[in-house]
SERO-53612 format. One record per atom (N, C-alpha, C): x, y, z. Coordinates in steps of 0.02 Angstrom, whole numbers, plus 50000, padded with zeros to 5 digits. Atoms other than C-alpha are relative to their C-alpha. Example, Ala and Ser with C-alpha at 12.3 -4.5 7.8 and 13.67 -1.06 7.14 Angstrom:
2
500454994150000;506154977550390;500455006050000;499584994149997;506844994750357;499615005550037;
//
This chain:
130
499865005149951;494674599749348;500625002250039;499314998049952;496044602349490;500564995349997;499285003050015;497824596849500;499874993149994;500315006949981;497184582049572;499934994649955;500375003850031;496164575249455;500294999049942;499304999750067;497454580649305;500484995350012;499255005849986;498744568849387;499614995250001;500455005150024;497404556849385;500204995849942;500085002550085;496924557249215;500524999949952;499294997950045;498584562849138;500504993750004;499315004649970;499724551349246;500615003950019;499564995449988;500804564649276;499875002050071;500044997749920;501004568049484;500025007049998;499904991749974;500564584949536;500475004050010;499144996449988;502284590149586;500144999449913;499514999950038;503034585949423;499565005249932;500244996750025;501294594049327;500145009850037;499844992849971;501654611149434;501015001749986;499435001150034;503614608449394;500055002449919;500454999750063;503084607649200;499815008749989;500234994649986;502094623649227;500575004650004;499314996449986;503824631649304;500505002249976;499674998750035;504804628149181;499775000949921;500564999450071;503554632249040;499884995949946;500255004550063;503434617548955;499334998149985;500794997550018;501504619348977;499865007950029;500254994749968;500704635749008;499574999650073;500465000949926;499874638349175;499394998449966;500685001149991;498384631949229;499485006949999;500524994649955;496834644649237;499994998250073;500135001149917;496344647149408;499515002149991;500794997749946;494554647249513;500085005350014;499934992349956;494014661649610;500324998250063;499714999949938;494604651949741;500834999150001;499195001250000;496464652049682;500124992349976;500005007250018;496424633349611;499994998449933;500005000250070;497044627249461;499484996649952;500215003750043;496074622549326;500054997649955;499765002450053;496414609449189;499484999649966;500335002250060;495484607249028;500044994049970;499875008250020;495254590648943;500595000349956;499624997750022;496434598948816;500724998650042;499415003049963;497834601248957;500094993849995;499795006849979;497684583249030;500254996249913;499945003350080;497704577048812;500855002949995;499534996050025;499334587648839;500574997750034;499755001749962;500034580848971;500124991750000;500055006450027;499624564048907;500484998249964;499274999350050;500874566448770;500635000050029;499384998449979;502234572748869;500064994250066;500105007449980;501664558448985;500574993449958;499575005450050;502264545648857;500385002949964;499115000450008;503624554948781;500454996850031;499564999949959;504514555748915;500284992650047;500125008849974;504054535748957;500544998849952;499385001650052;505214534148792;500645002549989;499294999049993;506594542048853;500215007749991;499804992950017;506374560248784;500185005750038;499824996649958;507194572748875;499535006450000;500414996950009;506284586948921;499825007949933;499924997250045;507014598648791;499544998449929;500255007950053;506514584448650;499134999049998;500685001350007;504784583348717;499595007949991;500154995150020;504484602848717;499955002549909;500014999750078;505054601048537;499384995349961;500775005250026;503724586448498;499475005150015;500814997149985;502434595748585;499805007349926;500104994850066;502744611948458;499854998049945;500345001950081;502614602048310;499404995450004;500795002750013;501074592348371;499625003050007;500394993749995;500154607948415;500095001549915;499854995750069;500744615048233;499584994849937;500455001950043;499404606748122;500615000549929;499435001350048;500814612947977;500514996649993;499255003149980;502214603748030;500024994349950;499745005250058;503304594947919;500194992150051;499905005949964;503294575947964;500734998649998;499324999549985;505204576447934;500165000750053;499824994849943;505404588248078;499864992350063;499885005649945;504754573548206;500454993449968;499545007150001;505534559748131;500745001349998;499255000450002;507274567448130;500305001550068;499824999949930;507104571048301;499744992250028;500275008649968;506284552248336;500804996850002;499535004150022;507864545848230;500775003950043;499334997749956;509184558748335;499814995050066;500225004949922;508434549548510;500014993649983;500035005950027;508604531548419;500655002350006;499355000349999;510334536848407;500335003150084;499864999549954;510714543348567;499744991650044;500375007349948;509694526448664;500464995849973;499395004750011;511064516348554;500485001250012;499384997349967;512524526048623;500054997950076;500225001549941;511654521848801;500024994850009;500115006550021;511344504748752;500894996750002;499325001050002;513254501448703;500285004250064;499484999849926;514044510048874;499584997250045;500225006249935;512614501448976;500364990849999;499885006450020;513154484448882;500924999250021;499425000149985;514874489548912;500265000850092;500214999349920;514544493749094;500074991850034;500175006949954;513744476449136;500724994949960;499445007550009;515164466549036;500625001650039;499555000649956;516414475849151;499934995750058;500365003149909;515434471049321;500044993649980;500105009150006;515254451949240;500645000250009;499405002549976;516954451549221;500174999950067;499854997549943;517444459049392;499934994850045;500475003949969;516124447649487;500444992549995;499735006849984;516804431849409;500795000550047;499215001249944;518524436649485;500115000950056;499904998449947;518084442149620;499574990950052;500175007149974;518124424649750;499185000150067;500594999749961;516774430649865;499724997450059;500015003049933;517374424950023;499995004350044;499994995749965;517884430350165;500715005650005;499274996050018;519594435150100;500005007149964;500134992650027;519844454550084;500055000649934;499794997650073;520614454649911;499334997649952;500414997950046;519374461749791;499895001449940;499784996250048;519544463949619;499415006649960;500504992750014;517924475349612;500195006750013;499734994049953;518564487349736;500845000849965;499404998650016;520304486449675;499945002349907;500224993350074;519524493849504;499885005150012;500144992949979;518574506449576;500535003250034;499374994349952;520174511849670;500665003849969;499284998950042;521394511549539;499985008049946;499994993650037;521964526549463;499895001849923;500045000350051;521524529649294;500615003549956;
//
């Protein structure tokens, strides 16, 4: 099937499946005689994965690593879950400076009067020197 139809079925946009390809986190496509890639149901099943990794946050490093040990029929189930449980710990590191993020801006917001009077105390954060 052609790019096309792979971004279709995959969910993965053509650009980002030829991207992918580029940076070898899948192998190329075969090609037609007419120069045109061809996917296998295999690919798109492949792309599917790295599809929804990457919906959960996995970076692309992270999901090259999933993909090796789900290809690897041997693979020790350790091996994914200690990389599941490293990305559970990173998303709570993210989690706590996003949470810390928005309770700056709440504060900020309430002090700031939101007229037409210049003084800002948003802007006079962002300006201040650290």
């Amino acid at each position: 099937m052609n790019i096309g139809n792979a971004a279709e079925k995959s969910g993965v946009p053509a650009k980002t499946i030829r991207y992918y390809e580029s940076i070898e986190l899948i192998p190329p496509a075969d090609r037609l005689e007419n120069g045109y890639r061809d996917y296998s149901i295999q690919d798109i099943q492949t792309l599917q994965f790295i599809h929804r990794a990457r919906k959960l946050g996995f970076s692309i490093k992270d999901v090259g690593n999933l993909l090796t040990l789900w290809q690897d029929k041997n693979r020790a189930s350790a091996e994914v879950k200690s990389l599941a449980q490293n990305h559970i710990k990173q998303l709570d590191e993210r989690i706590n400076e996003l949470t810390a993020i928005r309770s700056t801006l709440v504060h900020l917001t309430e002090k700031c009067h939101g007229d037409d009077r210049p003084d800002c105390p948003i802007l006079k954060k962002l300006g201040a020197e650290s």
